[in-house]
C-alpha positions in Angstrom: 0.0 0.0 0.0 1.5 3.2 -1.0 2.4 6.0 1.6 -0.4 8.7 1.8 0.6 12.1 0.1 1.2 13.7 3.2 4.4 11.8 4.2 6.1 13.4 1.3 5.4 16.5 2.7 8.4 16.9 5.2 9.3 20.0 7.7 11.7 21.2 4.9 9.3 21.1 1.7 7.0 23.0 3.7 9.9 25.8 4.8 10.9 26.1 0.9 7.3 26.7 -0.2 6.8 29.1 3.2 10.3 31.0 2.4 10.3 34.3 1.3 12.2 36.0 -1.5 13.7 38.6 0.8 13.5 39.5 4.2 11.2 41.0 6.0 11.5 44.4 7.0 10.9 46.6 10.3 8.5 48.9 8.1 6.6 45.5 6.6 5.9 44.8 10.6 5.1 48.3 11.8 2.6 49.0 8.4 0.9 45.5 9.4 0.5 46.6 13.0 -0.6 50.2 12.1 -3.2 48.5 9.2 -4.5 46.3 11.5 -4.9 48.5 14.4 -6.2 51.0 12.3 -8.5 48.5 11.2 -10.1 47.6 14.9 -10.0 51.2 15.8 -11.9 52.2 12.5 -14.7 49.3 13.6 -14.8 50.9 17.1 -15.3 54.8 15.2 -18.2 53.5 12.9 -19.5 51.3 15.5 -20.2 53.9 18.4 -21.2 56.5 15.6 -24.1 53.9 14.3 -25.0 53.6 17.6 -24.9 57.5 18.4 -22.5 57.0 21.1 -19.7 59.6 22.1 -17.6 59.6 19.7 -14.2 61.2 21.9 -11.3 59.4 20.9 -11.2 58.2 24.7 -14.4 56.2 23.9 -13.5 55.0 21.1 -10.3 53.4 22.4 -12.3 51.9 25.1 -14.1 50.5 22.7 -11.5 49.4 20.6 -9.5 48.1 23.7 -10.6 44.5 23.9 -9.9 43.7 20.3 -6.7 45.6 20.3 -6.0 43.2 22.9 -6.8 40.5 21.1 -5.3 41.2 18.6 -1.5 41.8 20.2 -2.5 37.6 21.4 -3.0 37.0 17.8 0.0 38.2 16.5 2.2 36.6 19.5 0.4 33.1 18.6 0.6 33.2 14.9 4.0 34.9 15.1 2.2 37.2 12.3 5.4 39.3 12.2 7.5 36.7 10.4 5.2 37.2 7.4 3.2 40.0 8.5 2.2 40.8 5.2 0.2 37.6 4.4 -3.4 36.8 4.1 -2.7 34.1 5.2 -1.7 35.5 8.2 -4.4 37.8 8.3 -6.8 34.6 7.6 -5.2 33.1 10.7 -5.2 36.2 13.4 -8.4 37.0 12.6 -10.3 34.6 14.7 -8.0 34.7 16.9 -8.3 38.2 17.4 -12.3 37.6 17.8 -11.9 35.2 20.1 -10.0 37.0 22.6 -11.7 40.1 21.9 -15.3 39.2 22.6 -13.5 37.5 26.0 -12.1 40.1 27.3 -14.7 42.2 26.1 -17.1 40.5 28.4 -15.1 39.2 31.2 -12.6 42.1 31.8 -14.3 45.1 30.4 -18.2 43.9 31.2 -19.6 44.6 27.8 -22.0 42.9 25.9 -21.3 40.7 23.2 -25.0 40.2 22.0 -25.0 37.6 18.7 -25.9 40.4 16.2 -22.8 42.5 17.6 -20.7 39.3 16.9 -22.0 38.8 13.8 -21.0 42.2 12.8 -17.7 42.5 14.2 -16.7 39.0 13.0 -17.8 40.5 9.1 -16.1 44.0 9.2 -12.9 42.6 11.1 -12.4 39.8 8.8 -13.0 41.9 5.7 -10.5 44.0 7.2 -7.7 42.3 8.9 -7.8 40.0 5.6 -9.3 42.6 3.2 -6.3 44.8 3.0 -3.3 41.9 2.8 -5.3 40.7 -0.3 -5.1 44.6 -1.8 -1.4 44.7 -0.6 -0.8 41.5 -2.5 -2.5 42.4 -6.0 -0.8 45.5 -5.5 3.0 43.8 -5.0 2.4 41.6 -7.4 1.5 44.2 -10.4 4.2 46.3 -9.0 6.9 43.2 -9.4 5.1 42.2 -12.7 5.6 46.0 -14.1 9.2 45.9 -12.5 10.3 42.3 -14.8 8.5 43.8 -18.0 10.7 47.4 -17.5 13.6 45.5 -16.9 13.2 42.7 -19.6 
């Protein structure tokens, strides 16, 4: 009986197809982190606006606070600033970021997390913290295509 297809697929063939063609830099990281903060602070803005809250910035940090939070345990667990850049990165801190979030959201900062408010915050912060890696990607990858039709 043959070996299933996954036994081929050792700890090296998965670094090669993982591996990067350069480095990652410090401004990659910080203009993830920025994006994605911006992102949950952004959700936070619109959120208490729709809901004709106090908009102060104060508030809106508050607000922003728990999923912030959760967020920071996202990146630490995924290690998202290795390829910070990603989708699939974003794909992966995403729920992650929910997660702890609507936790600490509830438990530390006694909020609600009613199932429409979930709902919506699952929807906009996935379309965001995903949303803008795929745009960064169609972007880098016109901008390299461009580049090797100048140069050829």
């Amino acid at each position: 009986m043959p070996d299933p297809f996954w036994h081929t697929w050792t700890v090296q063939n998965v670094r090669q197809l993982t591996r990067r063609s350069s480095p990652v830099t410090d401004r990659q990281i910080a203009t993830a982190l920025g994006l994605d903060a911006f992102s949950i602070v952004l959700f936070a803005a619109i959120g208490r606006r729709e809901h004709d809250q106090s908009s102060a910035l104060v508030d809106v940090f508050e607000t922003a606070a728990p999923f912030l939070i959760g967020a920071a345990v996202a990146w630490l667990i995924v290690r998202a600033w290795r390829h910070p850049l990603s989708v699939y990165v974003g794909v992966a801190i995403w729920p992650i970021t929910m997660l702890v979030g609507m936790i600490t959201r509830n438990l530390v900062f006694d909020r609600g997390t009613a199932a429409s408010f979930v709902v919506v915050a699952t929807l906009f912060l996935g379309a965001c913290l995903v949303g803008w890696r795929l745009v960064w990607r169609v972007y880098s990858r016109r901008r390299e295509t461009t580049r090797s039709v100048t140069l050829t």
